[in-house]
N, C-alpha and C positions, 0 to 999 in steps of 0.2 A: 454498452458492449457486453455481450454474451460471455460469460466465463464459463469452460467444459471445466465443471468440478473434478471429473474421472482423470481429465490429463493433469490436472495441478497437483490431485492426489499423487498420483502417477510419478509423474516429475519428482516432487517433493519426498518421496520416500528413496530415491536413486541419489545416492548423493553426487553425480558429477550434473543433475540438474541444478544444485543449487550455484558450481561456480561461474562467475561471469554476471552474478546476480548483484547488483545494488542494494546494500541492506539498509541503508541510512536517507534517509529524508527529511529536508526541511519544511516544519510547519508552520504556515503564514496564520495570526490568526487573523478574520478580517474584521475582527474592531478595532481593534490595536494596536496592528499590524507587527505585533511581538513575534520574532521568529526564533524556533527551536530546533536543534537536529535532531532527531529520531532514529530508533535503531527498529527495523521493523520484522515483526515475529514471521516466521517462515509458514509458523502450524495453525495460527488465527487473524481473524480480521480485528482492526479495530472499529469499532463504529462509533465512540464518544471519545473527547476529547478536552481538557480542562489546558486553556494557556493559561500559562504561571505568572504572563505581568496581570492583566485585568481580570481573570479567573470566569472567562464567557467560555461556557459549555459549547463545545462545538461537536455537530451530529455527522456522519454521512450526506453529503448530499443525493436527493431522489436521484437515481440513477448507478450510483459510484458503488462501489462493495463496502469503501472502508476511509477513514479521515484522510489517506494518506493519497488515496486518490481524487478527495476531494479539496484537501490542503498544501499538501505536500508538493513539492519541486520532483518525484520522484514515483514515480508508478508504485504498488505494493508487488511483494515478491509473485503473489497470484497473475497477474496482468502482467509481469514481466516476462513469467513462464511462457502463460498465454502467446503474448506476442512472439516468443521466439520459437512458440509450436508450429503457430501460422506460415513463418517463414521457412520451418523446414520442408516444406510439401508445396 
């Protein structure tokens, strides 16, 4: 999925983009399957990731922007934005 940088920016400095936003997500880790909620940052991605039961580093998957799209129960605030740009037009 294609993320327009310029609309997240965009978004993210208005602040009636940010309500209606999801900020928490859980992380599955998949060796362990130890899961975490997460509070996730509005202004960066995450891209690494340490679970706290077996302490496996976990990356971005090729594709994703950030853990929480690659692990998480919950899209990152970016790709939230995203999708709700999509649906306004």
């Amino acid at each position: 999925m294609f993320i327009s940088i310029k609309n997240v920016l965009y978004d993210l400095f208005h602040r009636d983009s940010i309500k209606g936003l999801n900020l928490y997500s859980t992380i599955t880790c998949p060796n362990c399957g130890y899961q975490n909620k997460e509070h996730m940052p509005v202004n960066a991605c995450v891209l690494d990731y340490i679970c706290l039961n077996c302490k496996t580093v976990m990356h971005a998957k090729e594709g994703h922007c950030c853990i929480f799209c690659s692990y998480g129960d919950v899209d990152c605030p970016g790709v939230q934005i995203e999708k709700r740009n999509e649906n306004r037009f």
